[in-house]
C-alpha positions in Angstrom: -55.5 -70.0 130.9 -53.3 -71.9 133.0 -52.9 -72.5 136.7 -49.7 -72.8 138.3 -49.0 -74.1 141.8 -45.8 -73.7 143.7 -45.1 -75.3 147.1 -42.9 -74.0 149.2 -41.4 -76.9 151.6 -40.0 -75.5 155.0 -36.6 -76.4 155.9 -35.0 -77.0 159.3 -31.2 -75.5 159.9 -29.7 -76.6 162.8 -27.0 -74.3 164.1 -24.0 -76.1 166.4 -21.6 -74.6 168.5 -19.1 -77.1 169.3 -18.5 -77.2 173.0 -14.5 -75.9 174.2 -12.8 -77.6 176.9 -9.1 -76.1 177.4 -7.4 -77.6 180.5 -4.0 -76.3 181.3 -1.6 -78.4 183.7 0.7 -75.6 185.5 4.8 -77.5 186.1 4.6 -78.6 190.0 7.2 -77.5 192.8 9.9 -79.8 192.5 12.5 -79.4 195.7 15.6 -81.7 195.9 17.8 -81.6 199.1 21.2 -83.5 199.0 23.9 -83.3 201.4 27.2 -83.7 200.5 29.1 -87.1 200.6 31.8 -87.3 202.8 35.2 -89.4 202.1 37.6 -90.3 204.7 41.2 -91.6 204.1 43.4 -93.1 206.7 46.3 -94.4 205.5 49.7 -95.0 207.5 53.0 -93.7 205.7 55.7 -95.9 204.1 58.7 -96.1 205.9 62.0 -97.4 204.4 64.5 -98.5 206.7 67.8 -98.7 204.9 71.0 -100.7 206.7 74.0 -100.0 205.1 75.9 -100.1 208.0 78.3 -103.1 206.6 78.8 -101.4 203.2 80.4 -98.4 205.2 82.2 -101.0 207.3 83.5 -102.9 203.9 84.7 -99.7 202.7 86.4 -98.1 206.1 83.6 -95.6 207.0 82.5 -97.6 210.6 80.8 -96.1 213.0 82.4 -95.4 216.3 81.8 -97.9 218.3 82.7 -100.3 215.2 85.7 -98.8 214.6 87.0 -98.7 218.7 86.7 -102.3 218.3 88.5 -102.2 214.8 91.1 -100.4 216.2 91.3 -102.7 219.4 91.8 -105.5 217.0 94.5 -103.8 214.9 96.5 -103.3 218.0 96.4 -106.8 219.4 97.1 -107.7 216.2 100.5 -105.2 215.7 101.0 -105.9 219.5 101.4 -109.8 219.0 103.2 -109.1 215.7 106.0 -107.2 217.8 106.3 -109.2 220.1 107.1 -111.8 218.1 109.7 -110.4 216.2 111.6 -108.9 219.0 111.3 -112.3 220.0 113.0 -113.9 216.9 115.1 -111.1 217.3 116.3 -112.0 220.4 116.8 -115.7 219.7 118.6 -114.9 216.4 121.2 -112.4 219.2 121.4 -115.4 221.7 123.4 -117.2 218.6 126.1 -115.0 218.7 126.4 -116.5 222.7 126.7 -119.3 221.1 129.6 -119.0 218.9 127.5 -117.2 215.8 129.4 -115.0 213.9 128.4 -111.4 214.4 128.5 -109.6 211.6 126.0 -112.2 209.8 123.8 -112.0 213.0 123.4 -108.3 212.9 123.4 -108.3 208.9 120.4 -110.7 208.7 118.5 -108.7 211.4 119.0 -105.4 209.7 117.7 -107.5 206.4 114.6 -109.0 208.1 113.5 -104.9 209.1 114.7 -103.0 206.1 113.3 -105.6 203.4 109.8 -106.2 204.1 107.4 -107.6 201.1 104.4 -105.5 200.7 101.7 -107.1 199.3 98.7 -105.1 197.5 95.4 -106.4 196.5 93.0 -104.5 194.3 89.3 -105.5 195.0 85.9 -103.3 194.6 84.0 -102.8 197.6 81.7 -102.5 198.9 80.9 -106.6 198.1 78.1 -106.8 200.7 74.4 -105.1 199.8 72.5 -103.1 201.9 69.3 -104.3 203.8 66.5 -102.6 202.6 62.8 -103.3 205.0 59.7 -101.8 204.2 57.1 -101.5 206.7 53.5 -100.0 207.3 52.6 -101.0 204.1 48.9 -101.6 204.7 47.1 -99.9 202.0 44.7 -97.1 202.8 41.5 -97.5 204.4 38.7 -95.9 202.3 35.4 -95.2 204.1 32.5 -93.2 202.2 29.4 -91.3 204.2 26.8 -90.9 201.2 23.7 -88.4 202.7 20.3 -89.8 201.2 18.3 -87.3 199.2 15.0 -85.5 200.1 12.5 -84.5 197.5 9.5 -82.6 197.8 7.1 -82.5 194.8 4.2 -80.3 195.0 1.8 -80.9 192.0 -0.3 -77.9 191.1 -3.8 -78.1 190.1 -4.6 -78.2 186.9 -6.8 -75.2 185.3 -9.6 -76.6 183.0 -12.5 -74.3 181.0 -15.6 -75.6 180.0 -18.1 -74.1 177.4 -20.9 -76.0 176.7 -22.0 -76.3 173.3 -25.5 -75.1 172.1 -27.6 -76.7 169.2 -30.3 -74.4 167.8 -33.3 -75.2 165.7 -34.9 -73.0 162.8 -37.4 -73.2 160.6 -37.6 -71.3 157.2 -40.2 -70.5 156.2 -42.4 -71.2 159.7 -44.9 -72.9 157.7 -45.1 -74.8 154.8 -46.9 -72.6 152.0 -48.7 -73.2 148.7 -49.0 -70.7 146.0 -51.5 -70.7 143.3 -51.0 -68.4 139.9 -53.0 -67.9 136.9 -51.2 -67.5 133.8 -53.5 -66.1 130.9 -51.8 -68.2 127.8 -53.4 -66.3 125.3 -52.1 -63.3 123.8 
């Protein structure tokens, strides 16, 4: 006959639960505000003044004042350029008082009126340039009006969940056991 023991050993489990956190962080209210810029230009205009009052006179074209005077000028000039002749004329008439043949007298005077030598000149005008002045050239006056920016930021608050964990003990079995059995051998 035999005897037979068995022990039974007890054995601890140990459940867990992990504990949960879960936080959440909702966007906050962002506001941004901005007024426009502003830009101001002042600027005074170009202005060309162009004189070209001598070209037209170099060509003919005067203006009326210019050309009264023109005129005036021309008719001294004719004026004194009559006179004279009549005045040669009259000397060259006092000859034949003096014993000048006539017929040469009167035949040189015709000559003197009916030949006259013409002269011509060709020439490009106008020779003179015109005046050109620019003024108001000052540039342009720039001026900017930037409006600062407001911002309002509103932060939520955030949204956080807490389990706690757990940690259980058992025991299997309760209490340690020993078992005895008796083993007949013999047959």
């Amino acid at each position: 006959m035999r005897l037979e023991i068995t022990t039974v050993r007890p054995q601890l489990y140990l459940e867990r639960t992990p504990p949960a956190l879960q936080a959440e962080q909702p966007p906050g209210d962002l506001q941004i505000q901005r007024g426009e810029a502003e830009l101001r230009i002042e600027r005074e205009p170009l202005r060309i003044h162009i004189d070209s009052s001598e070209c037209w006179a170099e060509r003919g074209s005067r203006s009326p004042s210019r050309l009264g005077r023109y005129c005036a000028d021309l008719g001294n000039q004719a004026m004194l350029a009559y006179i004279g002749r009549i005045s040669t004329d009259g000397d060259t008439m006092m000859r034949i008082e003096t014993g000048g043949e006539a017929g040469t007298v009167f035949a040189e005077l015709s000559d003197a009126v009916t030949w006259q030598e013409l002269s011509f000149n060709v020439d490009c005008v106008p020779k003179s340039r015109p005046i050109i002045e620019f003024t108001g050239v000052q540039g342009a006056k720039i001026d900017w009006q930037i409006r600062s920016a407001q911002i309002a930021y509103t932060a939520s608050k955030p949204k956080i969940n807490w389990s706690p964990g757990t940690l259980s003990f058992n025991w299997s079995p309760p209490f340690p056991e020993v078992r005895t059995h008796f083993l007949d051998t013999r047959a």
